[in-house]
VMD Tcl script that draws the C-alpha trace (Angstrom):
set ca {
  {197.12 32.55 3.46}
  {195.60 33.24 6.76}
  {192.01 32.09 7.97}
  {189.88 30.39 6.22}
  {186.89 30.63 3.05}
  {184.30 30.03 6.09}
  {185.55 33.20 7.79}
  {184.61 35.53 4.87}
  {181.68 38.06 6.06}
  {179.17 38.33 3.33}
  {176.55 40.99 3.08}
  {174.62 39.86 0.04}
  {174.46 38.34 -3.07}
  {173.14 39.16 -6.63}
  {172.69 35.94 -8.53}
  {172.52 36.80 -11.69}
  {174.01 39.90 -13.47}
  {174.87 40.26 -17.02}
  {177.18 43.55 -15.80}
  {179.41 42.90 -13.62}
  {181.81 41.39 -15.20}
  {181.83 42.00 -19.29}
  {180.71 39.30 -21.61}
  {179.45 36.72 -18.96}
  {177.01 35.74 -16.55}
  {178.11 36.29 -13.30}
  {176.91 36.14 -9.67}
  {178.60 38.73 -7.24}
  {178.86 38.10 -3.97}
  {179.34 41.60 -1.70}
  {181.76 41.35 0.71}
  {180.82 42.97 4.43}
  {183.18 46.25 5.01}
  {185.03 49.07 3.87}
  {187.46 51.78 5.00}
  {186.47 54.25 3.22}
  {183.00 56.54 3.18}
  {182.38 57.69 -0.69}
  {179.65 60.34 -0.27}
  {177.72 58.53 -3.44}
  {177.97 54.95 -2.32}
  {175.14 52.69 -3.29}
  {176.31 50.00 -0.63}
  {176.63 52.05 2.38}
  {175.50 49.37 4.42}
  {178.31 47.07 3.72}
  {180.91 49.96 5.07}
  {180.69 48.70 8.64}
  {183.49 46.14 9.99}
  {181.67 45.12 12.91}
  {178.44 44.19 11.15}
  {178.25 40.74 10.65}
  {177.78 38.78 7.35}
  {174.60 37.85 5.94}
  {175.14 34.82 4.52}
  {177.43 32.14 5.18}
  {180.07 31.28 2.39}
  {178.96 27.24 2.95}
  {175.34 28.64 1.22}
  {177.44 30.64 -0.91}
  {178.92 27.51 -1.95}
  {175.88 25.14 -1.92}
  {174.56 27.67 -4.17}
  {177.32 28.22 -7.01}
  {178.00 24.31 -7.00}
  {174.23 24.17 -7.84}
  {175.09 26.36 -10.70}
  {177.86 24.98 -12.57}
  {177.20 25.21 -16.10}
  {174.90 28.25 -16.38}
  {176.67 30.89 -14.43}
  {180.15 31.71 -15.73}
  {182.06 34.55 -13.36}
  {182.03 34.64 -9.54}
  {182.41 38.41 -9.00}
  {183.47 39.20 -5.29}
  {182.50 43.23 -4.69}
  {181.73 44.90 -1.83}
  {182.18 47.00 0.35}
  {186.28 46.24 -0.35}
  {186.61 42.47 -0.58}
  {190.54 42.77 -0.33}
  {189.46 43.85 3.83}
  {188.74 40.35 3.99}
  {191.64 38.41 4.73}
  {189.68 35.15 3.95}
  {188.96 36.24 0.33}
  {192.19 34.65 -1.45}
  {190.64 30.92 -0.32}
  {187.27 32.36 -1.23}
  {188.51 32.94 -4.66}
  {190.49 30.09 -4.93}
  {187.32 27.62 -4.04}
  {185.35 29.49 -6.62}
  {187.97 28.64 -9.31}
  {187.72 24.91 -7.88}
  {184.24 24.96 -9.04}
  {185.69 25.91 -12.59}
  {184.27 29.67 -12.95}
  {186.31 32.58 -13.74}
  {186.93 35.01 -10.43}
  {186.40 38.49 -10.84}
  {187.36 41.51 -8.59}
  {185.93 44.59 -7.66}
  {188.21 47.01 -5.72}
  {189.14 50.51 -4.46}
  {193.12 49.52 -4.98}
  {192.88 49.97 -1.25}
  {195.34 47.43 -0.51}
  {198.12 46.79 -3.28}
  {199.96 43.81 -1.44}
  {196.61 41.96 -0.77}
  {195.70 42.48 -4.40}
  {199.00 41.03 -5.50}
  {198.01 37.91 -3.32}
  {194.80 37.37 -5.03}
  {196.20 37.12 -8.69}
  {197.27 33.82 -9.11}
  {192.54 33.46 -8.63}
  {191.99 36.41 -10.52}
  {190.65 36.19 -14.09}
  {189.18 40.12 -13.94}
  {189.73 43.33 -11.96}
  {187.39 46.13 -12.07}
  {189.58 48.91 -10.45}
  {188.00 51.98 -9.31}
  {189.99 55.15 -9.34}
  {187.94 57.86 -7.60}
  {189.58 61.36 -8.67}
  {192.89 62.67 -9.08}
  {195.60 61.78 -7.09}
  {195.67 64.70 -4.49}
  {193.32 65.68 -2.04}
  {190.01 65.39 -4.02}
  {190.50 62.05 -3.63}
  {189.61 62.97 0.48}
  {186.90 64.70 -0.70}
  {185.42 61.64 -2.33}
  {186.30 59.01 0.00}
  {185.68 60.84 3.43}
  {189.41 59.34 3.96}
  {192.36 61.67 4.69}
  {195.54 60.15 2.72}
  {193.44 57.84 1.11}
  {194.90 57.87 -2.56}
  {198.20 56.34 -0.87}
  {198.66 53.44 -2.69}
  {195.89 53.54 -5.63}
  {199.05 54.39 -8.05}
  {200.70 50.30 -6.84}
  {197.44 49.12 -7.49}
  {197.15 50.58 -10.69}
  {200.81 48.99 -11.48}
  {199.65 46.07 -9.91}
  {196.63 44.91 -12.52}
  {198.55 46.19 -15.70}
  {201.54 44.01 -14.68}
  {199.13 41.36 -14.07}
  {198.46 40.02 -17.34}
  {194.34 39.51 -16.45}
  {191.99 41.39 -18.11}
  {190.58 45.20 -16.35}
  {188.52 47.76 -16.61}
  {189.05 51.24 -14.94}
  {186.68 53.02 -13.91}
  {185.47 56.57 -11.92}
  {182.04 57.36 -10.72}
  {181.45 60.77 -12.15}
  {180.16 63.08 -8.67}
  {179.95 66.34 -10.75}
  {179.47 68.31 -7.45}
  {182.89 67.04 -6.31}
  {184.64 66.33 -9.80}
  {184.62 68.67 -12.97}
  {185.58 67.30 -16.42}
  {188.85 68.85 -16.24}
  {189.45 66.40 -13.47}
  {188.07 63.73 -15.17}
  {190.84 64.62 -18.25}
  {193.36 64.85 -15.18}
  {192.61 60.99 -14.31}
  {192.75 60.19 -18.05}
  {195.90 62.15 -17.97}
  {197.40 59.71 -15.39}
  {196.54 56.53 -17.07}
  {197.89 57.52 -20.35}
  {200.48 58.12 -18.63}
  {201.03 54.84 -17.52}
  {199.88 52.92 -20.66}
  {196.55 52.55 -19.72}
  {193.12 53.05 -20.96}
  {190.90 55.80 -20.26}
  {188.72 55.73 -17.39}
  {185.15 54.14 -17.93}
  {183.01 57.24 -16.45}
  {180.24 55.94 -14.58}
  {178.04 58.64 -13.75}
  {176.30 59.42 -10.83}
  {172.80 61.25 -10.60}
  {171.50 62.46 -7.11}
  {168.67 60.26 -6.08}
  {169.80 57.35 -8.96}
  {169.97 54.17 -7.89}
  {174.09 53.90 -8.52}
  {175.47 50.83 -8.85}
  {178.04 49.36 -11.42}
  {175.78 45.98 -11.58}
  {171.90 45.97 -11.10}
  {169.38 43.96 -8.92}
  {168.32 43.43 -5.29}
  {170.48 42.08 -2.77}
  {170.11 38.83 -1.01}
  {170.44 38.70 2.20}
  {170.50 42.54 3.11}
}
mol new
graphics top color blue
foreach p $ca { graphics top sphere $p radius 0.5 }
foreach p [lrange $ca 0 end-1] q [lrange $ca 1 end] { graphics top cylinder $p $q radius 0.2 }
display resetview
């Protein structure tokens, strides 16, 4: 693993959150950057590379340490976290500290994924639309399903627990698509998507809460 926990740019942190990762108390901590430009993101200001993290991980990890025993689950979200090269160590500290490691990701990057499972206890893996070029339409991205189908094998190889899910854009995505991504999974064994729907001028997010450090 290259770099180091210190090295991972953080953007903000929810403390508590009953969401995020099903059945436990959980804080997430939102990773700083993201390739892609969903036209519904909630987090838009964790997109940018070059902004610079919030908080340092050593508060990150004053702060979970002083919380052993009431939180469970360290969710890392973002942004993509798997942009961070630092975010295996990241994980693998938090699971030091004896709390299951959760996972929020785009399947962006299915070889970085595959490093992060031996610190994995939970993936949340977001597919946007079908597999073709509504996928650009979502993400801003051209190309940009390339690899969600390795990330998909990826997490139901795994052996950890999942969920799959799809923010709902009805002005981009009609139910038939929606059956089309359900379509897909069955295909592959796997559940349906969980449809997470988004309303224009909602407050969207999969968890819930202000952001430290924003």
């Amino acid at each position: 693993m290259s770099g180091a926990s210190g090295d991972l740019a953080i953007g903000g942190l929810e403390p508590l959150t009953t969401v995020d990762y099903p059945g436990k108390l959980a804080a997430v901590i939102f990773c700083q950057g993201c390739a892609w430009n969903c036209r519904y993101c909630h987090n838009a200001h964790l997109r940018e590379f070059r902004r610079p993290g919030t908080i340092a991980w050593t508060t990150i990890r004053d702060f979970l340490e002083e919380r052993v025993g009431f939180l469970e689950a360290v969710v890392f979200s973002g942004g993509e976290p798997l942009a961070q090269r630092a975010l295996p160590l990241a994980l693998e500290e938090s699971k030091g500290l004896s709390y299951l490691a959760g996972l929020h990701t785009a399947g962006i990057y299915p070889e970085r994924l595959i490093a992060c499972l031996p610190f994995l206890d939970w993936i949340g893996l977001d597919i946007k639309a079908p597999l073709d070029k509504r996928y650009d339409l979502v993400t801003g991205v051209r190309n940009s399903a390339k690899g969600i189908l390795r990330s998909l094998e990826v997490v139901l190889a795994s052996g950890l627990a999942f969920q799959i899910r799809t923010t709902w854009d009805r002005e981009v995505l009609s139910e038939g698509d929606m059956e089309e991504i359900d379509d897909v999974l069955r295909s592959y064994g796997a559940p349906p998507t969980i449809r997470q729907v988004c309303r224009r001028g909602d407050v969207y997010a999969q968890g819930g809460g202000a952001l430290i450090g924003t």
